[in-house]
PATINU-443791 format. One record per atom (N, C-alpha, C): residue in one letter; atom name; x, y, z. Coordinates in Angstrom, 3 decimals. Atoms other than C-alpha are relative to their C-alpha. Example, Ala and Ser with C-alpha at 12.3 -4.5 7.8 and 13.67 -1.06 7.14 Angstrom:
BEGIN
r r=A | a=N | xx=0.890 | yy=-1.190 | zz=0.000
r r=A | a=CA | xx=12.300 | yy=-4.500 | zz=7.800
r r=A | a=C | xx=0.900 | yy=1.200 | zz=0.000
r r=S | a=N | xx=-0.820 | yy=-1.190 | zz=-0.060
r r=S | a=CA | xx=13.670 | yy=-1.060 | zz=7.140
r r=S | a=C | xx=-0.770 | yy=1.090 | zz=0.730
***
This chain:
BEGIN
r r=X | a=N | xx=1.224 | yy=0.779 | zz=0.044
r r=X | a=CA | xx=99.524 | yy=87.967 | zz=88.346
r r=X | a=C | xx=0.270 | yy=-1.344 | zz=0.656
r r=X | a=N | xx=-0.671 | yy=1.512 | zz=-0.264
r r=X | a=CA | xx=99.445 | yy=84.894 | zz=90.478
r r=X | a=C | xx=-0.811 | yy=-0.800 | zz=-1.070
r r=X | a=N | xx=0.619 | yy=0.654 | zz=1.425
r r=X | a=CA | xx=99.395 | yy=81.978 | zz=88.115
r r=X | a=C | xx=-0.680 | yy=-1.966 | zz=1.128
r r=X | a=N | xx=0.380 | yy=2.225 | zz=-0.532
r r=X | a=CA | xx=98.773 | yy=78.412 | zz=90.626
r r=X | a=C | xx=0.279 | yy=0.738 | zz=1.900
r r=X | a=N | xx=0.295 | yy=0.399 | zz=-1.287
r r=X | a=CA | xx=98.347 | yy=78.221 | zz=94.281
r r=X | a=C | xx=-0.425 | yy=-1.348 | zz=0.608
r r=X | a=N | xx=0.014 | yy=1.508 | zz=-0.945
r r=X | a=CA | xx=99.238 | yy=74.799 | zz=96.388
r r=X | a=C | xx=0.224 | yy=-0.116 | zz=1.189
r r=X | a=N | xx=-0.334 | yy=0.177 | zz=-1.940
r r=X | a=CA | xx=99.466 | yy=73.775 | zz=99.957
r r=X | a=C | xx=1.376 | yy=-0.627 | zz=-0.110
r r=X | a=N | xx=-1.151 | yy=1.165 | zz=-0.515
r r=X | a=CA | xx=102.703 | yy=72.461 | zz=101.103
r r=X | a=C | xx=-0.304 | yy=-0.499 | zz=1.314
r r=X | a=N | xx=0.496 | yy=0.367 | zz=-0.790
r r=X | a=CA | xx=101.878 | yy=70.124 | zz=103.146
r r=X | a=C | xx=1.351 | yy=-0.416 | zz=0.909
r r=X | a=N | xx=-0.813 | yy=0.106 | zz=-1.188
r r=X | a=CA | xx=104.897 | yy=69.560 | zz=105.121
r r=X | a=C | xx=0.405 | yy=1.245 | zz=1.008
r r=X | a=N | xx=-0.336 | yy=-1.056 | zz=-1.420
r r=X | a=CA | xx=105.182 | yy=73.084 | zz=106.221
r r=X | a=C | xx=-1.622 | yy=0.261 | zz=0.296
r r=X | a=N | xx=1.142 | yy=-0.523 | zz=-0.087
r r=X | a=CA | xx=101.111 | yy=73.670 | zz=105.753
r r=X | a=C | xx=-0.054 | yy=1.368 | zz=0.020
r r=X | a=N | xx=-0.282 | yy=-1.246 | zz=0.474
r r=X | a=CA | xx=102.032 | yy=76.700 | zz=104.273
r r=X | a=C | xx=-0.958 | yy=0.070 | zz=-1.714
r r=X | a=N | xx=-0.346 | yy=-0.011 | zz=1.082
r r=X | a=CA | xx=100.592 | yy=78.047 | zz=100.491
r r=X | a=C | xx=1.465 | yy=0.023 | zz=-0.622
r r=X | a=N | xx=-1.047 | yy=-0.239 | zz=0.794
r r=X | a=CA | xx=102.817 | yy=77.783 | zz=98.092
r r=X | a=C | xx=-0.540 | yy=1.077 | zz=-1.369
r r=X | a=N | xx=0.843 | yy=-0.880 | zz=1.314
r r=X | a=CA | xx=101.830 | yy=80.702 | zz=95.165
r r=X | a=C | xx=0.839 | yy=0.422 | zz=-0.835
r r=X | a=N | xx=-0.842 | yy=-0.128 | zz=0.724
r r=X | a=CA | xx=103.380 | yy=81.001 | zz=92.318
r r=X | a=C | xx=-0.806 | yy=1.494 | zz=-1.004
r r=X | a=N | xx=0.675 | yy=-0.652 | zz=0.365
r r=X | a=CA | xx=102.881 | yy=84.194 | zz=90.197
r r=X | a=C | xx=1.675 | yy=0.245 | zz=-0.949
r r=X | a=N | xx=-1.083 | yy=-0.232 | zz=1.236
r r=X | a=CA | xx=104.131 | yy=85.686 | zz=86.636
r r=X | a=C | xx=-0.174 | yy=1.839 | zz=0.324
r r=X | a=N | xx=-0.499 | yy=-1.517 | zz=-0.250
r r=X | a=CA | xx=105.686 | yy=89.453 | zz=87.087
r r=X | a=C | xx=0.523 | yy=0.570 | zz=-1.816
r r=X | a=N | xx=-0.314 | yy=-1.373 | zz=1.142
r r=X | a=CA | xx=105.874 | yy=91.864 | zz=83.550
r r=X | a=C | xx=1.094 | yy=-0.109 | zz=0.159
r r=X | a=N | xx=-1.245 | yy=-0.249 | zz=0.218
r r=X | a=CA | xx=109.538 | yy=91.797 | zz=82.386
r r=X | a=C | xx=0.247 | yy=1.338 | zz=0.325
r r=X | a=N | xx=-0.506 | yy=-0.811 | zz=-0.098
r r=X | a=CA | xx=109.570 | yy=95.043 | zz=82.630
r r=X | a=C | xx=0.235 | yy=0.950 | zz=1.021
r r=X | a=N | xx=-0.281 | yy=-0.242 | zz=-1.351
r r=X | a=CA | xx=109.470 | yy=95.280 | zz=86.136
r r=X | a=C | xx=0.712 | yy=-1.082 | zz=0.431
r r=X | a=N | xx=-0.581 | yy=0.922 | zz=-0.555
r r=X | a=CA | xx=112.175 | yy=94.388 | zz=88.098
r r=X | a=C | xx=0.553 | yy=-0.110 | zz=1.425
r r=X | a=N | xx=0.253 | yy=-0.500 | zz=-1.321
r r=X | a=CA | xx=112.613 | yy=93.734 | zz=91.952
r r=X | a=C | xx=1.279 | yy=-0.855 | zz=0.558
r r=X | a=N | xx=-1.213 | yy=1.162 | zz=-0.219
r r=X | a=CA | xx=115.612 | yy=92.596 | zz=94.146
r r=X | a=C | xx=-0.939 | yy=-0.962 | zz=0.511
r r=X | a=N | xx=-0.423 | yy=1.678 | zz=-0.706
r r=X | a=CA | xx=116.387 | yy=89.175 | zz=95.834
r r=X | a=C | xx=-1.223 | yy=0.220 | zz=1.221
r r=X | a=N | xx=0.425 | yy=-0.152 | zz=-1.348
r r=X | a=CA | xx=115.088 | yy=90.634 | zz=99.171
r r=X | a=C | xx=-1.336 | yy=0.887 | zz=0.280
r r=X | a=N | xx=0.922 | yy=-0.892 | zz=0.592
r r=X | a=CA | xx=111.797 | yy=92.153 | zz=97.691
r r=X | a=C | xx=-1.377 | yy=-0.168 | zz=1.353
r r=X | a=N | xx=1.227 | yy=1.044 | zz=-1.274
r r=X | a=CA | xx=108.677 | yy=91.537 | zz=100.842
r r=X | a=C | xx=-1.062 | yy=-0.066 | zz=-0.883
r r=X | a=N | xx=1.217 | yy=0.338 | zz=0.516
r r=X | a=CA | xx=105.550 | yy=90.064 | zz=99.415
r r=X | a=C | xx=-1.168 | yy=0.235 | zz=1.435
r r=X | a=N | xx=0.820 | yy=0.446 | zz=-0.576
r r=X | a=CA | xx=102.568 | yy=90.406 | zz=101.317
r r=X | a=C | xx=-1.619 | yy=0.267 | zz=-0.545
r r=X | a=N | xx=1.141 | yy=0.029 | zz=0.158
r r=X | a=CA | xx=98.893 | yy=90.088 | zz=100.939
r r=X | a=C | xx=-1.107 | yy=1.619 | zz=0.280
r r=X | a=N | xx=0.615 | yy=-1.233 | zz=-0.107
r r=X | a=CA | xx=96.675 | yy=93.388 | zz=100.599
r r=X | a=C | xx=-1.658 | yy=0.119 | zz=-0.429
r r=X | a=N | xx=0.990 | yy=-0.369 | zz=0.131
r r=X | a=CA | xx=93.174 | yy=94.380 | zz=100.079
r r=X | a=C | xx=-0.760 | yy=0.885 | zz=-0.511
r r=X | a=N | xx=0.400 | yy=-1.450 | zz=0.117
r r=X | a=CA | xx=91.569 | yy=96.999 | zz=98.079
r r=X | a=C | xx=-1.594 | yy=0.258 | zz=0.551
r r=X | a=N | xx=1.325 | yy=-0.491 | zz=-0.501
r r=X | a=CA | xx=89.031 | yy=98.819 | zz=99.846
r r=X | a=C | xx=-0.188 | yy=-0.859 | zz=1.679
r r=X | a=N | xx=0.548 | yy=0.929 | zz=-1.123
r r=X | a=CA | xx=87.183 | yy=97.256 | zz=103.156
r r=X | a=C | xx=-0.213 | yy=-1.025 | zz=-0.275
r r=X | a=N | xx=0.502 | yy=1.067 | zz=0.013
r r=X | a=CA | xx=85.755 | yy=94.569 | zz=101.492
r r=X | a=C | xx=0.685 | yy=-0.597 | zz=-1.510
r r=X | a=N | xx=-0.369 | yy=0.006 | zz=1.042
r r=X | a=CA | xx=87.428 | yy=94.597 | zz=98.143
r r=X | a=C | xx=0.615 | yy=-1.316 | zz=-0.541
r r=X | a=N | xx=-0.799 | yy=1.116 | zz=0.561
r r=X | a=CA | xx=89.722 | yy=91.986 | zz=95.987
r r=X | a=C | xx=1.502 | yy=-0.099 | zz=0.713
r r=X | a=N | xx=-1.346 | yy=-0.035 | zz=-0.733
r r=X | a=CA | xx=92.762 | yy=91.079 | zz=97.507
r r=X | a=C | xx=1.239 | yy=-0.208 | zz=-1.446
r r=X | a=N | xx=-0.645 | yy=-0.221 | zz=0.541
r r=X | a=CA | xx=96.246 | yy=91.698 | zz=95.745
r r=X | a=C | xx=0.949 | yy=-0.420 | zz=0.492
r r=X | a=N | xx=-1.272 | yy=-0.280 | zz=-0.380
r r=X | a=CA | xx=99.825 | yy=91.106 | zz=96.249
r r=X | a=C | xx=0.952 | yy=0.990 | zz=-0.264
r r=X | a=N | xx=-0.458 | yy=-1.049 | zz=-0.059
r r=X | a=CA | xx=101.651 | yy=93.620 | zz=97.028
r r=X | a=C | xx=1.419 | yy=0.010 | zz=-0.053
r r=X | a=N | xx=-1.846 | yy=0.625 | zz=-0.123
r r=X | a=CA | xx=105.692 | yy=93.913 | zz=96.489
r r=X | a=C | xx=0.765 | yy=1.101 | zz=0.449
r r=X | a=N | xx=-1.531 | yy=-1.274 | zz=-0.719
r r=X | a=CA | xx=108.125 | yy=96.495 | zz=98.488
r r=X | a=C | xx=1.235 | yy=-0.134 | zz=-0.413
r r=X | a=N | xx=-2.008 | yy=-0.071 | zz=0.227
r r=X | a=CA | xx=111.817 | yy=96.649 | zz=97.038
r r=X | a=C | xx=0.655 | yy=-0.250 | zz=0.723
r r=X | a=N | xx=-1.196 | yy=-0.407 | zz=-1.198
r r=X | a=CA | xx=114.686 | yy=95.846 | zz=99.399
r r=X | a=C | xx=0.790 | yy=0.857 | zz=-0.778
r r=X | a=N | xx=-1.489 | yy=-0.837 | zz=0.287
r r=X | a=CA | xx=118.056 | yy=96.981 | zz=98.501
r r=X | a=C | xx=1.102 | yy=-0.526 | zz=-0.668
r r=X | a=N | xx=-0.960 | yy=1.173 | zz=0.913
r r=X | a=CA | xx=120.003 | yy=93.734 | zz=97.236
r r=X | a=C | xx=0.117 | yy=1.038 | zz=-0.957
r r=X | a=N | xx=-0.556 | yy=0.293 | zz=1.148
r r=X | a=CA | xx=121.661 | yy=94.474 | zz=93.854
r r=X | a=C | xx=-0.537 | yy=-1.053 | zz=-1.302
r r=X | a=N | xx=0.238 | yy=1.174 | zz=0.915
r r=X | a=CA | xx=120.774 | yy=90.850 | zz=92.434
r r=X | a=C | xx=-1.377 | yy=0.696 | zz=-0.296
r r=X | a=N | xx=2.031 | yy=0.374 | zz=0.444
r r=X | a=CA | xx=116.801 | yy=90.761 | zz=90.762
r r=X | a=C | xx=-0.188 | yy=-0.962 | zz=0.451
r r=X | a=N | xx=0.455 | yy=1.907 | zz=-0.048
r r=X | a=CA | xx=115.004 | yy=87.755 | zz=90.955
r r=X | a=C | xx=-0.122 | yy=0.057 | zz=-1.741
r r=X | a=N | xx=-0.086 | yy=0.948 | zz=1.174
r r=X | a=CA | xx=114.935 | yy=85.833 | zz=88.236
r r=X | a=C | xx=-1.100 | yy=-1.409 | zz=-0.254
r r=X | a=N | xx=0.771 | yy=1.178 | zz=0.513
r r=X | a=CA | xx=112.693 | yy=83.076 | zz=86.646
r r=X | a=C | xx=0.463 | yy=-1.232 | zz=1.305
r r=X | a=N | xx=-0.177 | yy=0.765 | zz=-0.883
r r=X | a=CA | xx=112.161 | yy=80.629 | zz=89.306
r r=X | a=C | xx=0.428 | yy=0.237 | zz=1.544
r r=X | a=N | xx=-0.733 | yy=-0.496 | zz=-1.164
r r=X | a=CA | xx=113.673 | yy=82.396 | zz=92.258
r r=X | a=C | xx=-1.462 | yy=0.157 | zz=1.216
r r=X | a=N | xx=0.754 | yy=0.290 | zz=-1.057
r r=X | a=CA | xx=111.677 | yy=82.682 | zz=95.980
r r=X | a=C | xx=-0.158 | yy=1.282 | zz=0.406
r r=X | a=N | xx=0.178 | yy=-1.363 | zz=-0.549
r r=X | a=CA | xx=110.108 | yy=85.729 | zz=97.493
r r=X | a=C | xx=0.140 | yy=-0.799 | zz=1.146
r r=X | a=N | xx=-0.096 | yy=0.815 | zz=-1.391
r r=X | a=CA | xx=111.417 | yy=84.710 | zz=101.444
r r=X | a=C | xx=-0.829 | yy=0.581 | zz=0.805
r r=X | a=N | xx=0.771 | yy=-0.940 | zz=-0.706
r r=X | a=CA | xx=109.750 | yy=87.477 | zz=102.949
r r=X | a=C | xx=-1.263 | yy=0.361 | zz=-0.128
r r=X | a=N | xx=1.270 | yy=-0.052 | zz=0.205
r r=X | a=CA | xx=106.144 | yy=87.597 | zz=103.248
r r=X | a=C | xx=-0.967 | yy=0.140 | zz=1.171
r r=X | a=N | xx=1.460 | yy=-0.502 | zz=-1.271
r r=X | a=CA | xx=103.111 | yy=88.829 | zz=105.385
r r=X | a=C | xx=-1.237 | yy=-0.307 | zz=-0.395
r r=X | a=N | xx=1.620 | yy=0.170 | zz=0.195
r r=X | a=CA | xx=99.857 | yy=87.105 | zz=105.548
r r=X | a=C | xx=-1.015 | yy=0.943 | zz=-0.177
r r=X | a=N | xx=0.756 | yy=-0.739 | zz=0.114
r r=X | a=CA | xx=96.595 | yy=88.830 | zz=104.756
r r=X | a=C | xx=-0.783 | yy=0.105 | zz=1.872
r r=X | a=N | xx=0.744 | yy=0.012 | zz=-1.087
r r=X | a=CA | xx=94.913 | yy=90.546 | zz=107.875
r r=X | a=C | xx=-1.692 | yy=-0.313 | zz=-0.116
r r=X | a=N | xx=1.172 | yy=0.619 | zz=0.301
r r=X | a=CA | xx=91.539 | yy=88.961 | zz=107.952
r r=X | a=C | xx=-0.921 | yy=1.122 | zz=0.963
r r=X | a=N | xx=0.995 | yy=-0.998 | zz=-0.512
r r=X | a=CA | xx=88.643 | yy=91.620 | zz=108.836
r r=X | a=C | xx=-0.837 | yy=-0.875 | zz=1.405
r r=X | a=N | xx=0.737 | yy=0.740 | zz=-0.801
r r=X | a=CA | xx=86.539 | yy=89.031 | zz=110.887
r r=X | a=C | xx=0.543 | yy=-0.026 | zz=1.189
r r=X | a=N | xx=-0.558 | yy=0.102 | zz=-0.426
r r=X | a=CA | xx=89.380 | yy=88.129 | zz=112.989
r r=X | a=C | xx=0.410 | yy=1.407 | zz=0.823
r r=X | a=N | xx=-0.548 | yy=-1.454 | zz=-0.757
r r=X | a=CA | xx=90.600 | yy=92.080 | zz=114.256
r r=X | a=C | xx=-1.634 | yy=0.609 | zz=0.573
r r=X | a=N | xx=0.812 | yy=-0.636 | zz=-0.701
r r=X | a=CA | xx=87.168 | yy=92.923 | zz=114.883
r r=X | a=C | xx=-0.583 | yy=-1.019 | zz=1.110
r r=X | a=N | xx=0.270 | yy=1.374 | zz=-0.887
r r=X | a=CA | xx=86.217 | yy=89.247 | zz=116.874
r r=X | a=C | xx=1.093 | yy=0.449 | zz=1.128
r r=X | a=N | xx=-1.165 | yy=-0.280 | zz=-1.205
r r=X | a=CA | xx=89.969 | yy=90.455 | zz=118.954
r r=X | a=C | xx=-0.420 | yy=0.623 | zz=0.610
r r=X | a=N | xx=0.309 | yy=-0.897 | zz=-0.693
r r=X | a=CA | xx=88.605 | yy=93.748 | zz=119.623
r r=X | a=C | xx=-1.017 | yy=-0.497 | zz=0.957
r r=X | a=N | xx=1.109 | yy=0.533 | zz=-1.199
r r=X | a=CA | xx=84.876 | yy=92.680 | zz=120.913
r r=X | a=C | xx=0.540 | yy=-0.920 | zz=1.460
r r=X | a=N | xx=-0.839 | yy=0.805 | zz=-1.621
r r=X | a=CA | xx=86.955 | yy=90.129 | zz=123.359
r r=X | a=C | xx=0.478 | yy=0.537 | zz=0.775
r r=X | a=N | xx=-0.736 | yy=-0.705 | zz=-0.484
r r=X | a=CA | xx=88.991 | yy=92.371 | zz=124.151
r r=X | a=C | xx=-0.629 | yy=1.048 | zz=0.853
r r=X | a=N | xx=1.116 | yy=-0.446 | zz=-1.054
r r=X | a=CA | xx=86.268 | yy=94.678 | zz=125.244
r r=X | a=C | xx=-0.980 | yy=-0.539 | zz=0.998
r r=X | a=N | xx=0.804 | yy=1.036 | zz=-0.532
r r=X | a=CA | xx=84.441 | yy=92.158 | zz=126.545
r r=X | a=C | xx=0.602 | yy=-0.307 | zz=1.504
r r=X | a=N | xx=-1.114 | yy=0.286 | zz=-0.826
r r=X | a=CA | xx=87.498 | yy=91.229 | zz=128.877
r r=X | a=C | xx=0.311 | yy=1.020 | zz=0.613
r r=X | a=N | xx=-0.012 | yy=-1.234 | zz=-0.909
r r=X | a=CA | xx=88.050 | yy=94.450 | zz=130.260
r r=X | a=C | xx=-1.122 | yy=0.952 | zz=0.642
r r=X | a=N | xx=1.154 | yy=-0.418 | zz=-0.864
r r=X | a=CA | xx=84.635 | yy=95.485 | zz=131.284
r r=X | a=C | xx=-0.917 | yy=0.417 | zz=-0.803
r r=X | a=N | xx=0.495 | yy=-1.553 | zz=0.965
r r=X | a=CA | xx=84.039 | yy=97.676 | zz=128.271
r r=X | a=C | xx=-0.182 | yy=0.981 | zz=0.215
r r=X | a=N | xx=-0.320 | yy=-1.686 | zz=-0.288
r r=X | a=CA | xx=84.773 | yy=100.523 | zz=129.849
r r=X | a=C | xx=1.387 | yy=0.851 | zz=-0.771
r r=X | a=N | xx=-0.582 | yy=-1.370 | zz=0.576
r r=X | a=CA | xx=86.573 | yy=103.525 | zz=127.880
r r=X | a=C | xx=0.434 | yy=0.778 | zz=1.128
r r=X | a=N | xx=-0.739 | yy=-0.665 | zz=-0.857
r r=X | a=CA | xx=89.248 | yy=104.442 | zz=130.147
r r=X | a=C | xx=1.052 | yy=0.728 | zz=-0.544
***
């Protein structure tokens, strides 16, 4: 569950902090990224396992992370993109 979300403003990055069920446990090198249920749905974070040994632990950093793909944005690329090539279906 994330529990706080802040900007860091020196990298202008979030910063998101979230509380994980003891009874799940994930390594060091775990990827976080941002997910979506459905087309239009609630967004989630999502967590993949690496392989480390260590867990994380209270306080520890997910390093690895993938922004959310923004719907607006992939379909605005495409139209350009068609737009830019003639729109011909070659």
């Amino acid at each position: 569950r994330v529990t706080g979300i802040t900007l860091n403003t020196e990298r202008y990055e979030a910063d998101v902090t979230m509380s994980i069920d003891k009874r799940y446990q994930f390594p060091k090198d775990t990827f976080a990224n941002i997910r979506t249920s459905g087309l239009l749905g609630e967004q989630y974070i999502g967590l993949l396992p690496g392989g480390e040994d260590a867990m994380l632990k209270d306080g520890d950093e997910v390093k690895k992370t993938q922004s959310a793909m923004v719907l607006e944005d992939m379909v605005g690329k495409f139209l350009y993109d068609k737009a830019a090539s003639g729109g011909d279906a070659k």
